[in-house]
N, C-alpha and C positions, 0 to 999 in steps of 0.2 A: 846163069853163069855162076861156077862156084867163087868164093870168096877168097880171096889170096891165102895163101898157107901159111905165111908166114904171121902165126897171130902174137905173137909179141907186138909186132911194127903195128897189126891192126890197132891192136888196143892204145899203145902208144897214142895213134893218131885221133883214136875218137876221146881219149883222155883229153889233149889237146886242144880239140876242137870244145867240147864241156867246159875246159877250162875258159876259153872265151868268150864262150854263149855266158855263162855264170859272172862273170866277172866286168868282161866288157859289152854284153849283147849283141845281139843277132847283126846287126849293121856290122860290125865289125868281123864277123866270121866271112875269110874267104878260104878258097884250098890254100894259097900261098903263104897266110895266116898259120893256118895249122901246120904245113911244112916249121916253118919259122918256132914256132913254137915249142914242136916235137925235135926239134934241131936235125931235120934231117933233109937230104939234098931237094932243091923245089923239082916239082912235079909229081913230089912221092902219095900227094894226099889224092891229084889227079887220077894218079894208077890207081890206087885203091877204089875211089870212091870215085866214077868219073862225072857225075853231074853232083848239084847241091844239094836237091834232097836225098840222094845215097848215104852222101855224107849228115844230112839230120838225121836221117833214119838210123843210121850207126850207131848215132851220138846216142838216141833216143833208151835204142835195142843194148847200149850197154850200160846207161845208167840203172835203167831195170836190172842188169843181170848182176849190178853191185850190190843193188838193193834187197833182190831174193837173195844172194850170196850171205847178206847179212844177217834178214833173217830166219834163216837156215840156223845161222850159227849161233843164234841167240834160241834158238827153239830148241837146238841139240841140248843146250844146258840143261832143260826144261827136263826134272825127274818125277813122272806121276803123271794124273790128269789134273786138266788146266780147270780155274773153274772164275768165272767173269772175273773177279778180280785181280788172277795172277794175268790174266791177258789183259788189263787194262794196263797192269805192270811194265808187260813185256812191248805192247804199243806206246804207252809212255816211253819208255825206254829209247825207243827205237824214232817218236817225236822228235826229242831232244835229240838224238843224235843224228837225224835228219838236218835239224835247225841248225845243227854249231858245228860238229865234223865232215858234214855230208853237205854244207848249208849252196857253198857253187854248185855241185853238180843237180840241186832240184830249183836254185835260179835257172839252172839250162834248162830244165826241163820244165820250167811256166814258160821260158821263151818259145820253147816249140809247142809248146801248146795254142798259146799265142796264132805262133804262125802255121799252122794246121789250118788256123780260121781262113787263110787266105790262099796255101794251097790245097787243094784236094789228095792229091797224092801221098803225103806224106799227112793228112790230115785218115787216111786207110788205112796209111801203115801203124799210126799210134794207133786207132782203134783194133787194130789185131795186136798188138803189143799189150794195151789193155783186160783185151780178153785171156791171152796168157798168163798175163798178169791175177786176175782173177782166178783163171785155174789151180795156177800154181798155189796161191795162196788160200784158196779154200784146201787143196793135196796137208799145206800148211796145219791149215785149222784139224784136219781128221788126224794128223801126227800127234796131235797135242789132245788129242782124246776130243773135241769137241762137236758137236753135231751142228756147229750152226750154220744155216741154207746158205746156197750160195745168193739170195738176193742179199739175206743181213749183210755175209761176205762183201759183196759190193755196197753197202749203204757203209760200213766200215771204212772201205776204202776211198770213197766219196767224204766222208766226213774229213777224214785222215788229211786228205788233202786239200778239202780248207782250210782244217787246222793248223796245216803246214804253211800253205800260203802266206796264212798273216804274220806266224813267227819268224818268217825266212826274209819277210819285205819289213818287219817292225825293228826296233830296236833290236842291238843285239844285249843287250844287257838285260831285256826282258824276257829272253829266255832259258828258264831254267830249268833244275829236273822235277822241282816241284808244279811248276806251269806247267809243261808238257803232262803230268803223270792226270793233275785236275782236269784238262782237257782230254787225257784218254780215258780216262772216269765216265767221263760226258759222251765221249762218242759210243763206248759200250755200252754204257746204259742207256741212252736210245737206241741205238739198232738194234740191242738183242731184246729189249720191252717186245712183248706179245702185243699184237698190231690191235685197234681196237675193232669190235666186228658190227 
């Protein structure tokens, strides 16, 4: 079935619905909720999304496409090729504002990860959201002049999102752009170390 046309209201409502995964968690997300929320008449979140994992999966499939939106936008800046350190830069960069600008919408996104564990369903849909994920992001890395494989790719992104985890659940005062840039230091330079044979 196609998705309703109307993508303003879409996004509105998966905003919405992020907004209270990140904020209040997953008990607390119902359709009515997100109605409420997006301030629009109840049953609007039912139309759209008519069971509960449509609606995670939404939530899921648009924090990603905030996330690549970003950086895109931080990689258009980027003049020349990249070389490990200006991408430690540019993942630092993108750490920090994961952790403080961006920091509810990837609380929602350890909640569905979370509960991926418990349904299967939507526990398919992240992993092909992941692997897009993946894609896109190595398309990423070749824009920026760099050759690195896609498994580094994915060790990158796997780190990334440890590193994210403890900034976003830890203080907030302990995250800065100096923290985050030390920790993208660390994650480039292990994944892209030549493996030992």
């Amino acid at each position: 079935m196609a998705p309703p046309r109307n993508l303003r209201r879409r996004r509105a409502l998966t905003d919405s619905a992020i907004e209270i995964l990140g904020t209040s968690g997953m008990h607390e997300l119902s359709h009515r909720a997100v109605d409420e929320r997006a301030g629009l008449p109840a049953g609007t979140t039912s139309n759209y999304f008519p069971s509960r994992d449509d609606l995670l999966e939404a939530a899921a499939r648009r924090i990603v496409e905030l996330q690549l939106a970003d950086m895109q936008a931080a990689d258009g800046q980027v003049t020349g090729p990249v070389g490990a350190g200006q991408l430690a830069e540019l993942i630092g960069a993108s750490l920090y504002d994961s952790a403080t600008r961006r920091r509810t919408q990837f609380l929602a996104i350890f909640e569905l990860t979370l509960e991926a564990t418990r349904r299967p369903g939507l526990g398919q849909a992240l992993a092909q959201i992941a692997a897009a994920t993946l894609e896109a992001t190595v398309a990423e890395h070749r824009a920026l002049g760099l050759d690195t494989s896609p498994e580094q790719v994915q060790l990158l992104l796997t780190l990334f999102a440890g590193a994210l985890l403890a900034l976003v659940t830890g203080p907030r005062e302990a995250v800065t752009p100096g923290t985050a840039l030390t920790l993208a230091r660390s994650l480039v330079t292990g994944a892209l170390s030549p493996s030992p044979s």
